[in-house]
C-alpha positions as CSV (number, residue, x, y, z in Angstrom):
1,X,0.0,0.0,0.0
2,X,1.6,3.4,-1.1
3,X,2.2,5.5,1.4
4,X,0.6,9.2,2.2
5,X,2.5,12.5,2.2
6,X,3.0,13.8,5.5
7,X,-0.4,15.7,6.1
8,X,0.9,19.2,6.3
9,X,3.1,18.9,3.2
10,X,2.2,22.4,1.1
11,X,1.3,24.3,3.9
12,X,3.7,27.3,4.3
13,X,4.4,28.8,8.1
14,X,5.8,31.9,8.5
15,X,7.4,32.0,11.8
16,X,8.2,35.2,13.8
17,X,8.9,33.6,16.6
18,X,11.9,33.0,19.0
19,X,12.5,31.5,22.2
20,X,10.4,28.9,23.0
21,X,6.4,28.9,22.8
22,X,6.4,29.5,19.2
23,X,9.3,27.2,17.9
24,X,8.1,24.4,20.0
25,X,4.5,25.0,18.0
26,X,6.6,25.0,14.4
27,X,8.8,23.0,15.3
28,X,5.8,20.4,15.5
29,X,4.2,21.8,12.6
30,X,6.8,21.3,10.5
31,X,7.2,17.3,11.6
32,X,4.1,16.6,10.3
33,X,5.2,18.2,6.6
34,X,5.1,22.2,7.3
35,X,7.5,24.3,5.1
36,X,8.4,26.5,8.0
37,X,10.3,29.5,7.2
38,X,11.5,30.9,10.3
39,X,11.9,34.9,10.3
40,X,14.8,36.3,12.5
41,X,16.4,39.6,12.8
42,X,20.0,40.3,12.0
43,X,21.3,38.8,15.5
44,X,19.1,35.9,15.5
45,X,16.5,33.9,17.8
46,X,17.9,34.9,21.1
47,X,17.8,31.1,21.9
48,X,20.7,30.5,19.6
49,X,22.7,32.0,22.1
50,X,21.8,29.5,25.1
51,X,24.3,27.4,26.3
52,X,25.5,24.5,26.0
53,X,27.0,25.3,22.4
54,X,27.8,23.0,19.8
55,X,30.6,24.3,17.3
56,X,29.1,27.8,17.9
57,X,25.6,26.5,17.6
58,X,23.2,26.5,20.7
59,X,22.3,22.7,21.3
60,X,18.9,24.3,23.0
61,X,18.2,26.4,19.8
62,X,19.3,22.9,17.4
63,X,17.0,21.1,19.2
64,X,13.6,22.8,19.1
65,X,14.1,24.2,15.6
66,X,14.5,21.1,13.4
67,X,13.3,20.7,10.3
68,X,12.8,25.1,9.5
69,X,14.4,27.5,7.0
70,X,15.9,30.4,8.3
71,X,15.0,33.8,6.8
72,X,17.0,36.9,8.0
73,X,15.1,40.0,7.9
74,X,14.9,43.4,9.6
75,X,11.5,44.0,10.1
76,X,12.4,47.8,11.0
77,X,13.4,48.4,7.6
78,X,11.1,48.9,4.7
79,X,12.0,47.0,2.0
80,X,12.8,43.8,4.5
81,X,9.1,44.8,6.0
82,X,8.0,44.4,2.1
83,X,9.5,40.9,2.2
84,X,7.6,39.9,5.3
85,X,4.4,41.1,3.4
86,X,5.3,39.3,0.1
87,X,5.4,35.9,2.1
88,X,2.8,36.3,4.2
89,X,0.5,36.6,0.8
90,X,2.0,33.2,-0.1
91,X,1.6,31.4,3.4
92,X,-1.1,29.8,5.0
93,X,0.0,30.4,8.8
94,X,1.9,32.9,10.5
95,X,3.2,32.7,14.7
96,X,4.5,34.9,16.1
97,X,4.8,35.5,20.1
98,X,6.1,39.2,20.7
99,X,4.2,41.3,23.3
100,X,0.8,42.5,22.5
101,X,1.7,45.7,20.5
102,X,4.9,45.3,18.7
103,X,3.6,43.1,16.1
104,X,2.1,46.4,15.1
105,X,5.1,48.5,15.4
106,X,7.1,46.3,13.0
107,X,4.0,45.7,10.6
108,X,3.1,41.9,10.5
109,X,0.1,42.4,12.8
110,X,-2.8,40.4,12.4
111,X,-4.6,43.2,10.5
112,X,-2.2,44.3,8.2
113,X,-1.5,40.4,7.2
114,X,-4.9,39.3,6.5
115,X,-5.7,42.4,4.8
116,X,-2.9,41.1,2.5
117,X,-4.1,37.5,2.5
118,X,-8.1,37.0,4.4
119,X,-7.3,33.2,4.3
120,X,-4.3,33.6,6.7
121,X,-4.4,31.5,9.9
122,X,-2.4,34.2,12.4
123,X,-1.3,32.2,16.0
124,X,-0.1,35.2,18.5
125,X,1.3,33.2,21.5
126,X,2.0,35.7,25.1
127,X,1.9,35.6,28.6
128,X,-1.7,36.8,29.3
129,X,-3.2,37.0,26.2
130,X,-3.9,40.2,23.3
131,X,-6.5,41.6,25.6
132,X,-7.2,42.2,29.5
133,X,-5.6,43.6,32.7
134,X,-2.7,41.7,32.5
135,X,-2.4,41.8,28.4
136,X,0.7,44.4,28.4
137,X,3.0,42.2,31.0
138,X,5.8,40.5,30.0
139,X,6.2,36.4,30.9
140,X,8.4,34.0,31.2
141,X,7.8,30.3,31.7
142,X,8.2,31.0,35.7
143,X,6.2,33.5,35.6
144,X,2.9,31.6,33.9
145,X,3.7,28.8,36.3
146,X,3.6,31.3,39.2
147,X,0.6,33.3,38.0
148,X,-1.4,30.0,37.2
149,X,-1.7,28.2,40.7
150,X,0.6,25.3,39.6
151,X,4.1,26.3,41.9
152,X,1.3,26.5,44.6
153,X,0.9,22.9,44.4
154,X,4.2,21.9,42.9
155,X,6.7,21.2,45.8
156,X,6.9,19.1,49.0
157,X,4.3,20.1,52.1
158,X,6.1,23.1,54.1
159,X,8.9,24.2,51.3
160,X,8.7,26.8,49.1
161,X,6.8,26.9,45.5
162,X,8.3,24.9,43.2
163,X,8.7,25.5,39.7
164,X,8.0,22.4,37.2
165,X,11.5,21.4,36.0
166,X,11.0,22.0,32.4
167,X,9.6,25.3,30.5
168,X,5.9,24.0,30.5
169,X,4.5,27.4,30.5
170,X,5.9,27.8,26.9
171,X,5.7,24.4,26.2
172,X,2.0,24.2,26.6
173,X,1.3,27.5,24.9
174,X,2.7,25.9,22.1
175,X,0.8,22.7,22.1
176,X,-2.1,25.0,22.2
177,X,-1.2,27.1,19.6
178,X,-1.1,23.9,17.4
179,X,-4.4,22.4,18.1
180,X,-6.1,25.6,17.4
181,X,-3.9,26.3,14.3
182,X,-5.3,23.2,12.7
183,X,-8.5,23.8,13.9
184,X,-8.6,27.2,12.0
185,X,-7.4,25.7,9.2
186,X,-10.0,23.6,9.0
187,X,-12.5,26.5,9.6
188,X,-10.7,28.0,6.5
189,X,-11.1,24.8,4.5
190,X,-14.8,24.8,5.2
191,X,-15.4,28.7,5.3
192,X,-12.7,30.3,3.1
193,X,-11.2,32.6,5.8
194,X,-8.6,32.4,8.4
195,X,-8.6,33.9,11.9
196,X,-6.4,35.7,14.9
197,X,-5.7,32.8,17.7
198,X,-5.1,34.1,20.7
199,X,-3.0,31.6,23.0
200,X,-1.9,32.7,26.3
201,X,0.9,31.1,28.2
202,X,-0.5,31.8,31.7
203,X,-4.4,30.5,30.4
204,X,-3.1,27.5,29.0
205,X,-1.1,26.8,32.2
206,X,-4.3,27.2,34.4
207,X,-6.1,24.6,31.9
208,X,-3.8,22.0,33.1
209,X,-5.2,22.8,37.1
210,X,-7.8,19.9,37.0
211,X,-7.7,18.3,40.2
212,X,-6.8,21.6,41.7
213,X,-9.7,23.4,40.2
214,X,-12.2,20.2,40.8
215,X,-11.4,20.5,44.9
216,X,-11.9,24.4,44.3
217,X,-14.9,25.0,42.4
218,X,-16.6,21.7,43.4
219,X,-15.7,21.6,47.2
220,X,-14.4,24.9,48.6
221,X,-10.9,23.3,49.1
222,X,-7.4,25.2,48.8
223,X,-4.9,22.4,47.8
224,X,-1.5,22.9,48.5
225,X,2.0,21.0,48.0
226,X,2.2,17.6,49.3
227,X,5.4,16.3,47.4
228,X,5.1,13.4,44.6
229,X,1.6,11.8,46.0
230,X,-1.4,12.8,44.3
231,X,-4.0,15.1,46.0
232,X,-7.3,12.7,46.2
233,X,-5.5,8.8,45.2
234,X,-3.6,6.7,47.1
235,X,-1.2,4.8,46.7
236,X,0.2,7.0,43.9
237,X,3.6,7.8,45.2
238,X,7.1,6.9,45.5
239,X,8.5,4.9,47.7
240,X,12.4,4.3,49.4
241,X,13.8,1.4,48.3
242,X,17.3,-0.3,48.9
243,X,19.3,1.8,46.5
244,X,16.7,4.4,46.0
245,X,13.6,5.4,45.0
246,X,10.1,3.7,42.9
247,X,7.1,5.2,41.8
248,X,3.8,2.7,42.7
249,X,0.2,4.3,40.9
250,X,-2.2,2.4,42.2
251,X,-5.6,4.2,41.3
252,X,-8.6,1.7,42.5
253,X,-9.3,-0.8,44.6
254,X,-9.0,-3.5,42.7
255,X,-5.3,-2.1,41.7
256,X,-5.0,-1.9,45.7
257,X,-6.1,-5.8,46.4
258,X,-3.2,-7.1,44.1
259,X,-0.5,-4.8,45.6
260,X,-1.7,-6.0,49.1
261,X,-1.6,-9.6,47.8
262,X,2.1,-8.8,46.1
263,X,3.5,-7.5,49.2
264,X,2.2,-10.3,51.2
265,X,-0.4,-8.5,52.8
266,X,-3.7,-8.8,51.2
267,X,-6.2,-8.2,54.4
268,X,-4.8,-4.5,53.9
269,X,-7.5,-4.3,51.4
270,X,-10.2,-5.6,53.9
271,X,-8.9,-3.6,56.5
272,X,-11.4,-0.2,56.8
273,X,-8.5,2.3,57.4
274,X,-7.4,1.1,53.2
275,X,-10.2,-0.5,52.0
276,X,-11.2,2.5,49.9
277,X,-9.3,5.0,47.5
278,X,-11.0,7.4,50.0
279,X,-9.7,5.9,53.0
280,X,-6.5,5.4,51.5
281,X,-5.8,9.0,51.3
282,X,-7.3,9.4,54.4
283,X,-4.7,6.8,56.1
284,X,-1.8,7.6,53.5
285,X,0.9,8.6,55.7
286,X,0.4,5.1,58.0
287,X,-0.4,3.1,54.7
288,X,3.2,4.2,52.7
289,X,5.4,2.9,56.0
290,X,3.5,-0.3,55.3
291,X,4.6,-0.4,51.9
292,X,8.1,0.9,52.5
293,X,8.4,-1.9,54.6
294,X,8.4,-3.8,51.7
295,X,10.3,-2.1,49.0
296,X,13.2,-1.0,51.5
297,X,13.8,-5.1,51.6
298,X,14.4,-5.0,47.9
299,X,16.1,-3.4,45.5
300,X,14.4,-0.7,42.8
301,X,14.3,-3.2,39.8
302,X,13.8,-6.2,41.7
303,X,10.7,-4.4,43.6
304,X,9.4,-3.1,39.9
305,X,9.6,-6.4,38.2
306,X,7.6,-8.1,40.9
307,X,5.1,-5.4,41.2
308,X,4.7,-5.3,37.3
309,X,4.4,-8.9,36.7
310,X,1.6,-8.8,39.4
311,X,0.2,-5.9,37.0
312,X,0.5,-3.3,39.7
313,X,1.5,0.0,37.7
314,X,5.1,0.7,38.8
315,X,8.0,2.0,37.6
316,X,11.9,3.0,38.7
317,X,12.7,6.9,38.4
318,X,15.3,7.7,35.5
319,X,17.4,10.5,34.5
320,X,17.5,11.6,31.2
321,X,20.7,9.8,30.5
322,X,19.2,6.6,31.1
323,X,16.1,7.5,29.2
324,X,18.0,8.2,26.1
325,X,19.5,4.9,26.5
326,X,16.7,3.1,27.0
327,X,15.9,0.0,24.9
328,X,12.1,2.3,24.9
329,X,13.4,5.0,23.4
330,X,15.9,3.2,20.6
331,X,13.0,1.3,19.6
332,X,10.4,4.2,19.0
333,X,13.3,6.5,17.9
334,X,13.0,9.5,20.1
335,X,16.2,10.4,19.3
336,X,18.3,10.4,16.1
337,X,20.9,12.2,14.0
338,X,21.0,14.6,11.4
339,X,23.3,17.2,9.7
340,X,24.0,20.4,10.2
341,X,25.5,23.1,7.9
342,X,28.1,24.1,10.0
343,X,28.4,21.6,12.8
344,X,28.1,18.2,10.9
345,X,26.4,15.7,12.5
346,X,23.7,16.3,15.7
347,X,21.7,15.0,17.9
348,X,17.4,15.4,16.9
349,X,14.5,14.8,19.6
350,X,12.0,13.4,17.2
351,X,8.2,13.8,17.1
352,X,6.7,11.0,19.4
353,X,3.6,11.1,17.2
354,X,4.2,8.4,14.1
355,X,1.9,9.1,11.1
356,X,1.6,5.3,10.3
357,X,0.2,6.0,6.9
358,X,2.3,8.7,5.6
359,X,5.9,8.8,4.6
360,X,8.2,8.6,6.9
361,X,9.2,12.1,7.5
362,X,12.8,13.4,6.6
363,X,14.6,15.1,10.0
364,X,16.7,17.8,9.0
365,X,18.8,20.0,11.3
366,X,17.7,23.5,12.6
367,X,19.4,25.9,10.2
368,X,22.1,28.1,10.6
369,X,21.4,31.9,10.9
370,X,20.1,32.9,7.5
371,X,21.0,29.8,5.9
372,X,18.4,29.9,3.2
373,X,18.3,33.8,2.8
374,X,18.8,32.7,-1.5
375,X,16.7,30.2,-1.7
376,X,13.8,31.8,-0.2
377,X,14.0,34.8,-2.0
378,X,14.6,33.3,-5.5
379,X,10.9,31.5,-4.6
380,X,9.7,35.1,-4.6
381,X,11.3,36.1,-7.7
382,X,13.9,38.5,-5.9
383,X,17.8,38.5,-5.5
384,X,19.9,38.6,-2.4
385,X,20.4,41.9,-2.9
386,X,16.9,42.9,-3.2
């Protein structure tokens, strides 16, 4: 059976954005077939400057920008600005994820673009969104996590707030800003016009507040931080082992009956102070000595592989070198090579959704600063001289 082209092969992005939010939304956009020509100024995406570097090359800014064109332009000047307008009548998407107001300034907002071409789909990814109290403020990543409840919960009981490890305040914003740039575009396909998205880091954080939000609105209840255990299930947790630490998610009672049973104590889940998820909780405190009475006796794989052949959800904790080497992640290919202009041959975190009836997709490298200035301007009939 032949296979399909990737689904967003011929769609065109024009990317004006840097950092993160918006090259994490291309980025993805462009692994499923995108030609995503990514618009920086004359000093570049300030991420290309992050350490750790790379034969000059920002392994941060290599790894969220695979598989893009870069484009250098200075949107201050007229004749670059021109450029800017010239592609955004030949593409079907533009991001971008400056602060409210200086798209207008440089002249790519939304309504000079779609005045130029009504079909475009125009993402604009901030902090707090293009209108409302907060609308002008800049944000980082910290600063949606703070300003979105989630360091409130994220932490162990009686520290401080704790930020999530990774960026997931841009991170988010841009898996938003994808969903609802292919939802436009099917609006457009169906209606003939596109549409201004507008994605906000610190409302897409607060989306992810679920159980937070269901003891708030539903029960009057503040949560706060109670470490790695979850805030209504028990046993979902980890737990001290010999040479350190497990995670054990078990989720109902009859998940709770064969743990009991696997640890050797299976009245636990007769006894009233466990015998619900609700009592569980309840009891958690006296019920985790109970099981770390257990695990400390064992080591962290030989606890997992018993818990997991008894089908109790469990799992060891590891760090991302031992991810990467994983026999998981060779298998599914969540990491690969490809090469760069300058550097040669790199590291690439693939998409880890597989399009099992398209092609498979080609991974190419981030591009080097301007690296298709040419090409890109011979497509609209123009030298590199202007």
């Amino acid at each position: 059976m032949n296979k399909l082209p990737l689904p967003l092969s011929g769609v065109r992005i024009l990317d004006f954005s840097r950092m993160l939010a918006g090259p994490f939304c291309t980025a993805i956009l462009a692994d499923a077939g995108a030609d995503v020509i990514k618009v920086e100024g004359p000093e570049g995406d300030d991420a290309r400057h992050f350490a750790p570097k790379l034969g000059g090359e920002s392994a941060y800014f290599m790894l969220i920008n695979r598989n893009k064109r870069s484009l250098t332009l200075d949107l201050k000047n007229e004749d670059d600005r021109r450029v800017a307008h010239e592609l955004a009548q030949n593409s079907d998407i533009v991001v971008e994820n400056f602060r409210p107001g200086v798209t207008r300034r440089l002249g790519i907002d939304y309504e000079t673009l779609s005045g130029l071409n009504p079909r475009l789909v125009y993402a604009s990814i901030s902090g707090f969104g293009q209108e409302g109290p907060l609308a002008h403020r800049a944000a980082y990543d910290i600063i949606a996590q703070g300003m979105s409840g989630m360091m409130s919960v994220n932490g162990s009981a009686g520290a401080e707030p704790t930020r999530v490890g990774e960026s997931l305040g841009d991170l988010v914003a841009g898996l938003q800003a994808v969903w609802s740039i292919l939802a436009a575009l099917h609006g457009r396909d169906r209606d003939g016009r596109g549409q201004h998205l507008d994605i906000a880091m610190m409302d897409s954080m607060f989306s992810l507040m679920i159980t937070a939000l269901s003891q708030y609105l539903f029960a009057g209840t503040v949560p706060g931080r109670i470490g790695n255990a979850h805030p209504i299930s028990a046993p979902l947790d980890t737990f001290a082992a010999d040479d350190g630490h497990l995670i054990i998610a078990v989720a109902n009672d009859n998940l709770f009956r064969r743990l009991a049973a696997t640890i050797g104590q299976p009245g636990l889940s007769q006894d009233s102070r466990f015998a619900t998820d609700a009592a569980r909780k309840t009891n958690e405190a006296e019920l985790k000595t109970i099981i770390e009475s257990w695990t400390r006796e064992r080591s962290v794989d030989n606890a997992v592989e018993i818990l997991e052949a008894a089908t109790v959800p469990a799992s060891p904790i590891l760090s991302i070198d031992q991810v990467v080497a994983s026999d998981h992640a060779k298998a599914r290919g969540l990491v690969t090579t490809a090469h760069h202009v300058t550097v040669g041959s790199i590291p690439v975190v693939t998409q880890p959704v597989r399009f099992l009836g398209s092609v498979a997709p080609v991974v190419r490298a981030a591009p080097a600063l301007g690296q298709h200035n040419a090409e890109i301007l011979q497509e609209l009939g123009r030298s590199i001289n202007g």
